[in-house]
C-alpha positions in Angstrom: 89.4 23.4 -45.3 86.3 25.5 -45.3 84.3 22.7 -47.0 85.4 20.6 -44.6 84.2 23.2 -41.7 81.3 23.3 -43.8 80.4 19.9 -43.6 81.2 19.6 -40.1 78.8 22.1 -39.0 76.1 20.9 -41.7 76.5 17.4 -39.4 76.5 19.5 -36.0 73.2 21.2 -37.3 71.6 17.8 -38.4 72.2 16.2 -35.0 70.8 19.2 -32.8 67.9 19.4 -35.3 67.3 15.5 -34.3 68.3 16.2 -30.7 65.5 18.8 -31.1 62.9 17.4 -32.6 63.3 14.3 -30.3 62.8 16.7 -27.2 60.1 17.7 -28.8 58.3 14.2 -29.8 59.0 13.2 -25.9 57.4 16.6 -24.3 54.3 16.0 -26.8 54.2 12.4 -25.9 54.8 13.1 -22.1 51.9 15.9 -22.1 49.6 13.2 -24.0 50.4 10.5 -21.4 49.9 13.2 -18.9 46.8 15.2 -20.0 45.0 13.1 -22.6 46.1 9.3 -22.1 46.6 9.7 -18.0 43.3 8.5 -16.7 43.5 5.3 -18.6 46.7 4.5 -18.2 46.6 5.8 -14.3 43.7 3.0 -14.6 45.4 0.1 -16.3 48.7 0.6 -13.7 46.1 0.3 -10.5 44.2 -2.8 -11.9 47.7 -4.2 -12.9 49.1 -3.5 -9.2 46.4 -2.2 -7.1 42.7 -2.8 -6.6 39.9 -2.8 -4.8 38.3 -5.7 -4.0 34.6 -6.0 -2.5 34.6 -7.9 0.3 30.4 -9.3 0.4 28.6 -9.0 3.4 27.0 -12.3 4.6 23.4 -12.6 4.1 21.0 -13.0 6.7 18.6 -15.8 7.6 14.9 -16.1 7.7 13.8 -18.6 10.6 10.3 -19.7 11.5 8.2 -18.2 14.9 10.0 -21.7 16.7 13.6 -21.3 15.6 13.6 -23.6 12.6 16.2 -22.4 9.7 13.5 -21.7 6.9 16.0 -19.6 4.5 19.7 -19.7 4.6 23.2 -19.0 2.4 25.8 -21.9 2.2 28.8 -22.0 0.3 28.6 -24.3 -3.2 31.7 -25.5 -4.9 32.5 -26.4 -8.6 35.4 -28.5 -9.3 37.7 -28.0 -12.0 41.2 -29.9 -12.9 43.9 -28.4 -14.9 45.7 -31.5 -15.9 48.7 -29.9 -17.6 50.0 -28.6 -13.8 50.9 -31.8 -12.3 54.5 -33.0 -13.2 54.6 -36.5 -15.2 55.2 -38.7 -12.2 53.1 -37.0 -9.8 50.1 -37.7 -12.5 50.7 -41.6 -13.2 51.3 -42.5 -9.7 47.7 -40.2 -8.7 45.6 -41.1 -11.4 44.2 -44.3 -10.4 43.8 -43.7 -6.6 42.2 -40.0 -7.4 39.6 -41.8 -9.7 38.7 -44.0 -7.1 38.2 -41.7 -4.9 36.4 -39.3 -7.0 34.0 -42.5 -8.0 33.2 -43.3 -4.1 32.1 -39.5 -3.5 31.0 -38.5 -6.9 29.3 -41.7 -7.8 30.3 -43.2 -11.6 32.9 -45.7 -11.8 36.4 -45.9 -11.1 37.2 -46.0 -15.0 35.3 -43.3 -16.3 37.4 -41.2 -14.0 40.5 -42.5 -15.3 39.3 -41.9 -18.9 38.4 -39.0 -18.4 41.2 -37.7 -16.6 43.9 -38.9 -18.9 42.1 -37.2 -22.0 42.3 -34.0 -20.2 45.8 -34.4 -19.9 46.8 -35.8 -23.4 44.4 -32.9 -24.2 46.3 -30.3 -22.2 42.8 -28.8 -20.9 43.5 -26.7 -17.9 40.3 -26.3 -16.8 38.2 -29.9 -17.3 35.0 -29.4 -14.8 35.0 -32.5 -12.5 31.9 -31.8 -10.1 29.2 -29.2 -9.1 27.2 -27.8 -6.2 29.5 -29.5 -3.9 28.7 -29.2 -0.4 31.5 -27.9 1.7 32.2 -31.6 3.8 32.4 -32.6 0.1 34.8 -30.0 -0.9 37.2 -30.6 1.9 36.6 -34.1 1.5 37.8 -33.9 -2.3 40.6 -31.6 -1.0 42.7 -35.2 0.5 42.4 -36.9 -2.6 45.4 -38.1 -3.9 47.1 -35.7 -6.2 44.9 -32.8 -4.8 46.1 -33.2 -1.7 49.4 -31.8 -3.0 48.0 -28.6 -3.7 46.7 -25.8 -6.4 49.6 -25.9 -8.4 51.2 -29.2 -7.9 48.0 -31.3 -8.1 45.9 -29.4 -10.6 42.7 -28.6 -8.5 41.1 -25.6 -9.5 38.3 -24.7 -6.8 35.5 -21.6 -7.7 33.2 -21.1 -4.9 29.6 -19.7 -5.1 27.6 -18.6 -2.1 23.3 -20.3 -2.7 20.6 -19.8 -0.8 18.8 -23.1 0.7 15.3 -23.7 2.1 16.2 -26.1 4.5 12.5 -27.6 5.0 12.4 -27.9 1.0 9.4 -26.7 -1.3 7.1 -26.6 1.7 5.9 -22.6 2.0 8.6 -21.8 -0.8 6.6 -19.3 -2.3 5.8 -17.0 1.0 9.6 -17.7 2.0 10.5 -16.3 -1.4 14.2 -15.7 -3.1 15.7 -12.8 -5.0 17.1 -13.6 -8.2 18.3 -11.8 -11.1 18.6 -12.9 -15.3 21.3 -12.4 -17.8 19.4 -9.2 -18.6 20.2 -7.7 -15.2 16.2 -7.9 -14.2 15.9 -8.8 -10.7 12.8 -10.8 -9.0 11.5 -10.2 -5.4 9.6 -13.1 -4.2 8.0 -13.5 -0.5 9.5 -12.1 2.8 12.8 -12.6 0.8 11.8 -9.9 -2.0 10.2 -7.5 0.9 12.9 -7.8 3.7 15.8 -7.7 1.0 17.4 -4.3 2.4 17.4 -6.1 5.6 18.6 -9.2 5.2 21.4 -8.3 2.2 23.5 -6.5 4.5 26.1 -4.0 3.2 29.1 -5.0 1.0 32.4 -3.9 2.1 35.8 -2.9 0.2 39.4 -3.8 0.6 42.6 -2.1 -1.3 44.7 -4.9 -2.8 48.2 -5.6 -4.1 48.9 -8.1 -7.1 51.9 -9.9 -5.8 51.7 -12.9 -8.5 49.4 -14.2 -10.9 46.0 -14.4 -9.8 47.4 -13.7 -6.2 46.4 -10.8 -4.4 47.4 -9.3 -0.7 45.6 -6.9 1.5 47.0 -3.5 1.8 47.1 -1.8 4.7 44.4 1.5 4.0 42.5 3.3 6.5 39.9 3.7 4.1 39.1 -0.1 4.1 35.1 -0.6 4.9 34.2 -3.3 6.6 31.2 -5.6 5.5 27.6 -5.4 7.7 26.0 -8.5 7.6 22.8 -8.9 7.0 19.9 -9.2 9.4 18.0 -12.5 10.5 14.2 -12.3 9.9 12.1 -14.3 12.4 9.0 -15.1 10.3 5.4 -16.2 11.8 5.6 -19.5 10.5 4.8 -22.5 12.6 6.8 -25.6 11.0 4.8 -27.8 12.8 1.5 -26.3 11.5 2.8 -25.6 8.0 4.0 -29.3 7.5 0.3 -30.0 8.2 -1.6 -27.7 6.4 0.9 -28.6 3.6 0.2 -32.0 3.6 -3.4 -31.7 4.2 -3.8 -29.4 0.9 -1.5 -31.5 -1.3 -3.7 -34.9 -0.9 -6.7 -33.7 -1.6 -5.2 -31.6 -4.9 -4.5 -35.0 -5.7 -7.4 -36.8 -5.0 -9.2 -34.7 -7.1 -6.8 -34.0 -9.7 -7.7 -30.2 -8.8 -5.7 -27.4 -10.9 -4.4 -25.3 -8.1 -5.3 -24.8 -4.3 -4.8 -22.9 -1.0 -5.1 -22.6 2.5 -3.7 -20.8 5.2 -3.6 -20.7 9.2 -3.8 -17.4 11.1 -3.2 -16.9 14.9 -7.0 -15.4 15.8 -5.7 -12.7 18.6 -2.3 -11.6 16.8 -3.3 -11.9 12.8 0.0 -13.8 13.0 0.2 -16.1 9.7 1.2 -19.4 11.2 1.0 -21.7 7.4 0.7 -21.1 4.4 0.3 -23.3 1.4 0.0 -22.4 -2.4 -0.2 -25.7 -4.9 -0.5 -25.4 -8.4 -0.5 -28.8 -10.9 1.9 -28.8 -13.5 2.5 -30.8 -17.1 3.4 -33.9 -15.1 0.3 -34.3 -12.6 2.7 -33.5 -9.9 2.5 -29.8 -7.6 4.5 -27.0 -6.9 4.7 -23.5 -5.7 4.5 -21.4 -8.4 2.2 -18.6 -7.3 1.2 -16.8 -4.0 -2.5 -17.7 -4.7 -3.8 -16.9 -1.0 -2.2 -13.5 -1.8 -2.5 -13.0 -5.5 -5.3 -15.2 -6.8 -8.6 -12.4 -6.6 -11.7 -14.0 -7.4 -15.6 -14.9 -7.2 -15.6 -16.0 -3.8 -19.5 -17.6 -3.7 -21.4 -18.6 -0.6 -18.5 -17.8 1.8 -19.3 -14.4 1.0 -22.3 -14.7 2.4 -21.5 -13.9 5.9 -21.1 -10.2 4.8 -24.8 -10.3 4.2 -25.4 -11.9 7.8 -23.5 -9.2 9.6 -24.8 -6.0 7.3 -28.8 -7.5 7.8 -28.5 -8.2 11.9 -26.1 -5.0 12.3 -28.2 -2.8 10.2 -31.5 -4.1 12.2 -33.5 -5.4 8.8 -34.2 -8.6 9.8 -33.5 -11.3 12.7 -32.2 -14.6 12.1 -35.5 -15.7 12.8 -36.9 -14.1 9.9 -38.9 -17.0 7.4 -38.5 -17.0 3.6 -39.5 -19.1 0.9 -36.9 -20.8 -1.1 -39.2 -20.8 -3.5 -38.8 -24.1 -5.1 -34.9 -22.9 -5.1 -35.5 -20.9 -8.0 -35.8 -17.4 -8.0 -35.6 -14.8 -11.3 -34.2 -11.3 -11.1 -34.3 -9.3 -14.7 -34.7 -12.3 -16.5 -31.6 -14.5 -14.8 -32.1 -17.3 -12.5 -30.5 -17.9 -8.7 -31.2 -21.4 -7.8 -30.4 -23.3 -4.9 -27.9 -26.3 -5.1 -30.7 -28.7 -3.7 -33.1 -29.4 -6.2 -36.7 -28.2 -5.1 -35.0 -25.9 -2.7 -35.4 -25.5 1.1 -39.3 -24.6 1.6 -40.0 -22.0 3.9 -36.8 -22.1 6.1 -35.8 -19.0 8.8 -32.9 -16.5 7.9 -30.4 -18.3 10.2 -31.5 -22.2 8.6 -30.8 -20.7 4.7 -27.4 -19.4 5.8 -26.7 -22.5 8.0 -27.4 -24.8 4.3 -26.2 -21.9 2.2 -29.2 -21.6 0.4 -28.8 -18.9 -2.4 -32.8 -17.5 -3.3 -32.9 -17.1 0.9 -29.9 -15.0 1.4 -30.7 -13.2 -1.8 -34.1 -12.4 -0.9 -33.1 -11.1 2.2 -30.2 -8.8 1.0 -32.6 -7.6 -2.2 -35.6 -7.1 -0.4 -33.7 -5.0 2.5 -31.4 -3.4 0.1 -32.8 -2.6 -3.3 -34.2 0.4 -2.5 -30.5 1.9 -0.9 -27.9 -0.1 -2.3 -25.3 2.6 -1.1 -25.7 1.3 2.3 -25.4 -2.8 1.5 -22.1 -1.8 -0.2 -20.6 0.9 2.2 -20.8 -2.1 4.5 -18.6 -4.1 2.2 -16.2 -1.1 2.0 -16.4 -0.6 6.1 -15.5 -3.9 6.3 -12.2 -3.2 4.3 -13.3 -5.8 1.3 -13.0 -2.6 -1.4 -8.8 -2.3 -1.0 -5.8 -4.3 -0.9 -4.9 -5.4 2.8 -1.9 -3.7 2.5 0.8 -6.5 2.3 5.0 -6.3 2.1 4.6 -8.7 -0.9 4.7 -7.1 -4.4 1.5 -8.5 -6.4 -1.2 -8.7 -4.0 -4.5 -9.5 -6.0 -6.8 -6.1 -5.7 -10.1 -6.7 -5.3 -13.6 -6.1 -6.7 -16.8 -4.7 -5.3 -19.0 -3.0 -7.5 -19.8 0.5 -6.4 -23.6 1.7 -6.7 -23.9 4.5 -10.3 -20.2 3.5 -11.4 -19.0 1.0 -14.3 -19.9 -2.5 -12.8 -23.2 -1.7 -11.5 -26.1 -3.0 -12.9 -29.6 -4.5 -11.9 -28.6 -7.9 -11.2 -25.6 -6.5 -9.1 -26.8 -6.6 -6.0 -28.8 -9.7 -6.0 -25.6 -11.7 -7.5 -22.9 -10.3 -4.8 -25.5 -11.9 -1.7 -24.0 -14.9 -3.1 -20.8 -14.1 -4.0 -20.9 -13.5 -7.7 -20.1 -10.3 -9.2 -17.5 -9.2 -7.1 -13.8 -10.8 -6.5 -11.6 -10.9 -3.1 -8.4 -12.5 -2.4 -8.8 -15.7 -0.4 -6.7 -13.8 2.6 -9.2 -11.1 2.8 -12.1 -13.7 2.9 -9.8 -15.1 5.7 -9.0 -11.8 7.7 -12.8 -10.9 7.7 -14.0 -14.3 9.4 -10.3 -13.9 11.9 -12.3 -10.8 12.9 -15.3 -13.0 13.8 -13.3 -15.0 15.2 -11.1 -12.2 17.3 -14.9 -10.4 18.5 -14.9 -8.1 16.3 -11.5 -6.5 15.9 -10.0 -6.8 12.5 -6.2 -7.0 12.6 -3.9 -7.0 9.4 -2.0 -10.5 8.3 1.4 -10.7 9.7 4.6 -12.7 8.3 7.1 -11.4 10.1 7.9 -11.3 13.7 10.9 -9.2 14.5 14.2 -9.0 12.1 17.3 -9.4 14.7 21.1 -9.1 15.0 21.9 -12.2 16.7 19.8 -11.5 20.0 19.6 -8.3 19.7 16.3 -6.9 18.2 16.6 -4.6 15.4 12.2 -3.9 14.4 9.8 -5.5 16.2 6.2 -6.4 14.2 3.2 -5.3 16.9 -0.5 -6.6 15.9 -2.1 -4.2 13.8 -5.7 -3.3 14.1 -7.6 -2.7 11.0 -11.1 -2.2 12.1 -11.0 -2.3 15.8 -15.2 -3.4 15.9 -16.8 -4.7 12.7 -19.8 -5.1 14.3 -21.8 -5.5 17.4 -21.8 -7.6 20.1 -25.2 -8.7 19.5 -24.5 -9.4 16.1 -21.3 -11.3 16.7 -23.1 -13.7 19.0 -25.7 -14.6 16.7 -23.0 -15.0 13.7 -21.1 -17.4 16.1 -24.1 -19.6 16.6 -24.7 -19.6 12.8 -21.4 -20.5 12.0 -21.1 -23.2 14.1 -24.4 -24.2 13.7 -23.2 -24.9 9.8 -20.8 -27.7 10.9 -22.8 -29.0 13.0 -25.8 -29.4 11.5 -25.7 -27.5 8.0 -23.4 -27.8 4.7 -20.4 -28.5 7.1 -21.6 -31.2 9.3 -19.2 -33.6 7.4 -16.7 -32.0 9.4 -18.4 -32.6 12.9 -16.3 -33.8 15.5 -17.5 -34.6 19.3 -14.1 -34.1 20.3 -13.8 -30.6 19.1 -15.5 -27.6 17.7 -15.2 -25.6 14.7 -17.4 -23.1 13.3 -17.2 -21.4 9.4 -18.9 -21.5 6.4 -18.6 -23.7 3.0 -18.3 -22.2 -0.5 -18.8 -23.8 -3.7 -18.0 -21.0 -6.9 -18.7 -21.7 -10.6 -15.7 -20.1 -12.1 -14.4 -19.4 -16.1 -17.9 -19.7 -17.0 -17.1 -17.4 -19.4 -15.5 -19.3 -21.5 -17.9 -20.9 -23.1 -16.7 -24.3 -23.9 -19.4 -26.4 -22.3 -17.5 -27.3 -19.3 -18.1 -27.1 -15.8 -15.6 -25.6 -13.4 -15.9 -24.8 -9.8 -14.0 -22.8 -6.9 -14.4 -25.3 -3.7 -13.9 -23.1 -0.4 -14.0 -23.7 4.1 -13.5 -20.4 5.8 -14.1 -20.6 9.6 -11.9 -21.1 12.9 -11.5 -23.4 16.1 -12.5 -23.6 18.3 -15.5 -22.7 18.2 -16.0 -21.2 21.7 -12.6 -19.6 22.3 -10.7 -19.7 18.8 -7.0 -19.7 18.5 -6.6 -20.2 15.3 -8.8 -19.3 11.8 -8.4 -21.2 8.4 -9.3 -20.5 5.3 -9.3 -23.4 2.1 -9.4 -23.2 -1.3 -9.4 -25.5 -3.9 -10.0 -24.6 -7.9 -11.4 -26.6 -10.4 -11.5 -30.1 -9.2 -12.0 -33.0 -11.5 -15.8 -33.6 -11.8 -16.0 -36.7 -13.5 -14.5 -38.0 -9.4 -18.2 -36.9 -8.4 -17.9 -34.0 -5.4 -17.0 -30.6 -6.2 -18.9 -28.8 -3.1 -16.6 -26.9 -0.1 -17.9 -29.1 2.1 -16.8 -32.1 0.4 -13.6 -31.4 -1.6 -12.1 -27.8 1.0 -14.0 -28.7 4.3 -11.5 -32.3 4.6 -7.8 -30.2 4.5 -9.5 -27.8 7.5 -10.9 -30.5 9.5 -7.9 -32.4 8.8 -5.7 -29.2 10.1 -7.7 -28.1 13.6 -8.0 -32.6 14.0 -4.2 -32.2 14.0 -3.2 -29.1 16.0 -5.8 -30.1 18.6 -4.4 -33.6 18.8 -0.6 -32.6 19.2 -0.2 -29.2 20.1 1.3 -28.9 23.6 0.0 -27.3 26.5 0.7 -23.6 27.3 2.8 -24.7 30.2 5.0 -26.8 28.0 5.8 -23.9 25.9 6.6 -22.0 28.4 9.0 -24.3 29.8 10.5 -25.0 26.3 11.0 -21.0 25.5 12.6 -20.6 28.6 15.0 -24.0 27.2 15.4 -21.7 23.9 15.9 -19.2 25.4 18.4 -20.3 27.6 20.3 -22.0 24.9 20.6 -18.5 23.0 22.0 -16.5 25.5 24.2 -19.6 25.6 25.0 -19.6 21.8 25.8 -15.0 21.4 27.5 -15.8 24.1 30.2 -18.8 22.6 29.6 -16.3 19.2 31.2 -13.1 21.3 34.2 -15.4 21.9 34.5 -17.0 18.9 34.7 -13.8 17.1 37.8 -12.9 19.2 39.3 -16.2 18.9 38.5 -18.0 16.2 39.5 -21.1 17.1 37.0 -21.8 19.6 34.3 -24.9 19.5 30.6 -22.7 20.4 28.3 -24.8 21.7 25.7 -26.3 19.4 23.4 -28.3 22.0 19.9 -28.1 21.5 20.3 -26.3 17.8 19.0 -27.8 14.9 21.0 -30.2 12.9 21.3 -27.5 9.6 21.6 -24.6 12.2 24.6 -26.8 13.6 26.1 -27.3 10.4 26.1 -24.2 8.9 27.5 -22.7 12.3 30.8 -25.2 12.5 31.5 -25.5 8.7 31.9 -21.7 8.9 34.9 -21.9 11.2 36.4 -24.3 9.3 35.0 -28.1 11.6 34.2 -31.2 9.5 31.0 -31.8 10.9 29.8 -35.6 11.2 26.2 -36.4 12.1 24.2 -39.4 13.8 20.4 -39.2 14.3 18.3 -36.6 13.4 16.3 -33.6 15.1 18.2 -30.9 17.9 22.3 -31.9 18.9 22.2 -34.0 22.3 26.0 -34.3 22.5 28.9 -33.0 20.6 32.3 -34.7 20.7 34.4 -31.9 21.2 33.3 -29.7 24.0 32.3 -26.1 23.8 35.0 -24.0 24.2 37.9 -26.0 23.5 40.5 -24.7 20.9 40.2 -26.6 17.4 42.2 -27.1 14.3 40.8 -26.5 11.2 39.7 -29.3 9.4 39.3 -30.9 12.8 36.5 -33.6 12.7 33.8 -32.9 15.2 30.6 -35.8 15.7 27.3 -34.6 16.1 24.4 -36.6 18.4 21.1 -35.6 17.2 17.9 -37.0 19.4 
C-alpha cells in the first residue's frame, strides 16, 4: 500500500512538474511575442489585415501662353490574361470571337490570337501579357470583348494601370518642356520647366487606412486620420505654339540642308523677355534630329562677330570714337604678337568708316578700333562686358545652364592677344541666350530684362505665382548710342553681311556671325559656328531672335551666318509678320477664352459634387477634351480636328459611365 501511495504521488509530482514547466514555456513565449517578437509580428498582422495605402495626387499640367496642352499625365494600360480562370466552356465558346477581336484593335491576325491564347491555357500561365500602353478608349474597348466582358475572374483579364506623362505637340520644344524621370538606381533626372517646377506641379500624395477583405481586395476604412491627395498645379509656360511650330521647322530644314551637327534658335517677346520658341536639334547616328540637349541654355561657346556689338556700344558709349571714324582694313590682314586677324574677304575692305566695318563685319576694323582705344586700360573694355552681365550665368530655373567666359585683365586667361581676339569674338565663350538677351536689350531701348518660361502656375483659375518681367540692367547704354546701334544693325541687313535677308515688306535689323570652332583639335578639318542675332521689326520690335547653327557640312559650299543662320530668322519674322493677327483680334479671342474658362471651373465645381455630370468642352482642344471626359468615365469619339464645335450630349446632362459621347472638332 505505501508503494502504491508512493507511486501515486511520484505520478502527481511528474504531472505538476509538466503543468509547471508548461506555464512556464507559455509566459517565456508570451513575454518574447510581447517584448522581443511584438513589433514584427504587430507588423505582419496590420499588412495581413490593415494597411495604409497612398492614394497619389494627380499631376499637374504645363500649357503654352495660348492654352495648348504642352505636358500632360494619362492613364496607360498593360493587358494580361490568366487563362487557367475561365471555366472550360466559357473558353471554347470565347476563344475565337476574343481573337478576332483582339486582331481588329491590336492588329495581328485572327490566328495568332488563337494560338496564342490556347497555349496559355494548355500551359496554365496566369499571367500571359496580351497588349501595352493601351490608351484608355482601348482599354474599355478591350473590356467588351468576348470572354472579358464576363469579368476579372470569370474571363481571365488581368488589367495593371500606369499613369505617363505625354507631350501632346510631340518632340517639338521637348527639351525646354522637360520630364522627371528616375532609373533602377533610384537617381532621378530634372529636365526643363518639368525638372524646375516639379514641387509645383507633383502635388501632394495622400493616405488611406485599408481592410483586406479577400485576396488582393481591399476596402476603405473609415479613419479620421485619412489625408486627402493635393493635386498638382498647372504651369502656364511662355510658349507660343504657333511661333514654336515655326521656328521648329525653320531650324530643322536647314540642319538638314546642310547636314549641320546640332543647332538652335529661339524667339523672345522684346518688352516682356517672355520666351515665346525655342528649338534645340542635335543629329544623331541615323542623319535624322532630336532634342537631346538644351543647347540655347547649355551650349557656352566662341560666339565670333555677333559679339561684336559689345565693342560698338563700349566705343560710342565710352566716347572713343564715332561711327564715322575711318580705318584701314589693311589688306584684311592685320598681326598682333606674331598671330594674324584677317578679314573673310580676301584683300579686305580698304579704308572703310567704323560703322561700314561693323555693317560687313570686318575683323582688322573692329579690332583696331577696340585695341587702339583699349590697350592701354583694358580694365575698362572688360568692366563693360561685365556691366553688361556677359561675366555670370543669367540666372535660369533650369539645372545646367552653360557659364560663361570673359577673360578678366591680370588673371589666368589674360594674355596679349586677349583683348584684340575677344573684338571678334574669340577668346571668350557665352551661351547663345545671353548673346540673345543682350541684343533683346537693344532691341527693348536699353533695358535688359531676364529670359522668362513661365507665365503663372494656377489652380484651375485661380492664380497661385504670378511671373512679372524682370529687369536686369534697366539702361545698358545711352540713348545716343542706342540710336546709332539701331542704324547699324539694320543697316547690316540691308546693305551689309545680312542683306540676303532683305525684305521690302518688312524690316529686321541684327548682326551675322560666322565662328571657327574645335580648332583645336588638330585634325586638319575645318569647322564653323554659323550665327543671326537681331529682332523685327526694325523700328518698333516685338520680338528678337537669335540662330545658331554648328558645324555645317562644308563640302555643300556656305558656312557663313548670313548664308546658312540668317534663312531660319528671315524665315521666322517672314512668317509671324505674315499670319499673326491683329491686336484687336486677340483681344476679342482672349475675351472668347476667357469666357469659355469661367464656363469650364464653373461645369468643374459641379462636376466635383456630382460626378455624373457632362462639363462643357466647347471651344477646348481636342486632347484637352479628351483627357477631361475620359476622366469621368465618357467614351469619347472624335470627327475633325482643332477646338470642339459641338458635343452630342449637352453640358450638364447626367451620364452613365461608359456612355459614348461624339466630339465635332472645326
Amino acid at each position: 500500500m505505501a508503494v502504491e501511495d508512493k507511486n501515486i504521488s511520484y505520478r502527481i509530482y511528474l504531472v505538476a512538474f509538466a503543468i509547471f514547466a508548461m506555464a512556464i514555456f507559455v509566459a517565456i513565449k508570451l513575454t518574447n511575442i510581447q517584448w522581443v517578437e511584438g513589433e514584427y509580428y504587430r507588423k505582419l498582422a496590420k499588412e495581413r489585415t490593415v494597411k495604409n495605402f497612398v492614394i497619389p495626387a494627380n499631376k499637374g499640367n504645363v500649357y503654352s501662353a495660348d492654352g495648348s496642352l504642352l505636358a500632360t499625365s494619362i492613364p496607360n494600360y498593360t493587358i494580361r490574361f490568366d487563362a487557367v480562370a475561365p471555366k472550360k466552356e466559357d473558353f471554347d465558346k470565347n476563344v475565337k470571337p476574343l481573337a478576332d477581336s483582339l486582331s481588329g484593335l491590336l492588329g495581328k491576325p485572327s490566328s495568332y490570337f488563337q494560338t496564342e491564347l490556347r497555349r496559355a491555357r494548355a500551359n496554365k500561365n496566369r499571367y500571359y501579357l496580351l497588349a501595352r500602353k493601351l490608351s484608355y478608349t482601348q482599354y474599355m474597348k478591350m473590356k467588351s470583348f468576348p470572354l472579358f466582358n464576363l469579368g476579372a475572374y470569370k474571363g481571365g483579364m488581368i488589367t495593371e494601370q500606369k499613369t505617363v506623362r505625354e507631350h501632346p505637340i510631340g518632340k517639338i520644344a521637348e527639351r525646354t518642356i522637360g520630364y522627371e524621370r528616375q532609373d533602377e538606381g533610384g537617381k532621378e533626372t530634372r529636365v526643363g520647366i518639368e525638372g524646375a517646377f516639379g514641387a509645383y506641379l507633383n502635388g501632394k500624395d495622400g493616405q488611406r487606412l485599408m481592410q483586406k477583405i479577400a485576396k488582393n481586395q481591399w476596402k476603405p476604412i473609415s479613419d479620421n486620420n485619412e489625408i486627402e491627395p493635393r493635386d498638382g498645379y498647372d504651369i502656364i509656360s511662355t510658349i507660343d505654339v504657333y511661333i514654336q511650330d515655326i521656328a521648329h521647322h525653320a531650324l530643322l530644314k536647314q540642319l538638314e540642308l546642310y547636314e549641320a551637327d546640332h543647332g538652335c534658335v529661339v524667339v523672345m517677346e522684346t518688352n516682356t523677355g517672355e520666351i515665346k520658341a525655342i528649338s534645340n536639334l542635335g543629329r544623331t547616328s541615323d542623319g535624322s534630329y532630336y532634342e537631346t540637349i538644351n543647347y540655347a541654355v547649355a551650349e557656352s561657346h566662341e560666339p565670333g562677330s555677333t559679339f561684336k556689338l559689345v565693342d560698338l556700344i563700349a566705343l560710342l558709349d565710352d566716347r572713343k570714337v564715332d561711327t564715322s571714324k575711318v580705318y584701314d582694313s589693311k589688306g584684311g590682314d592685320i598681326t598682333y604678337y606674331n598671330r594674324h586677324v584677317r578679314d573673310s574677304k580676301r584683300g579686305g575692305y580698304g579704308k572703310v568708316s567704323l560703322a561700314k566695318g561693323f555693317e560687313v563685319s570686318s575683323n582688322t576694323v573692329m579690332v583696331q578700333a577696340v585695341y587702339d582705344n583699349y590697350k592701354d586700360n583694358p580694365r575698362q573694355f572688360v568692366n563693360r562686358i561685365n556691366n553688361l552681365g556677359l561675366d555670370r550665368p543669367l540666372g535660369l530655373p533650369f539645372k545646367g545652364e552653360g557659364r560663361p567666359f570673359i577673360p578678366q585683365p591680370g588673371e589666368k586667361g589674360w594674355s596679349g592677344v586677349a583683348l584684340p581676339w575677344m573684338a571678334f569674338g574669340y577668346g571668350v565663350s557665352i551661351t547663345p541666350l545671353q548673346t540673345l538677351t543682350l541684343y533683346n536689350a537693344v532691341a527693348n531701348n536699353g533695358e535688359m530684362v531676364k529670359p522668362q518660361f513661365v507665365k503663372e502656375i494656377k489652380e484651375w483659375n485661380k492664380t497661385i505665382k504670378k511671373y512679372d518681367k524682370q529687369v536686369l540692367n534697366p539702361k545698358i547704354c545711352s540713348d545716343e548710342t542706342l540710336k546709332k546701334v539701331h542704324a547699324i544693325l539694320e543697316n547690316v541687313v540691308k546693305r551689309g553681311t545680312g542683306s540676303k535677308l532683305y525684305s521690302k515688306d518688312f524690316s529686321m535689323a541684327g548682326k551675322t556671325g560666322t565662328a571657327q570652332v574645335d580648332y583645336h583639335k588638330g585634325d586638319g578639318q575645318m569647322y564653323y559656328a554659323s550665327s543671326f542675332a537681331g529682332y523685327f521689326p526694325a523700328d518698333k520690335p516685338r520680338y528678337s531672335c537669335i540662330v545658331v547653327v554648328h558645324k555645317p557640312n562644308t563640302s555643300k559650299g556656305l558656312y557663313y551666318g548670313a548664308d546658312v543662320a540668317g534663312p531660319v530668322f528671315k524665315r521666322i519674322a517672314q512668317k509671324i509678320f505674315t499670319d499673326v493677327p491683329s491686336t484687336n483680334e486677340v483681344k476679342k479671342l482672349n475675351r472668347k477664352i476667357l469666357n469659355q474658362e469661367q464656363s469650364y471651373a464653373a461645369y468643374y465645381d459641379k462636376v466635383q459634387k456630382k460626378e455624373n455630370i457632362v462639363p462643357n468642352v466647347k471651344g477646348m482642344t481636342g486632347m484637352d477634351a479628351v483627357a477631361l471626359l475620359e476622366n469621368f468615365g465618357l467614351k469619347v469619339k472624335i470627327k475633325g480636328i482643332g477646338k470642339v464645335k459641338q458635343q452630342s450630349i449637352l453640358p450638364g446632362q447626367v451620364f452613365t459611365k461608359n456612355q459614348v459621347i461624339t466630339l465635332e472638332l472645326s
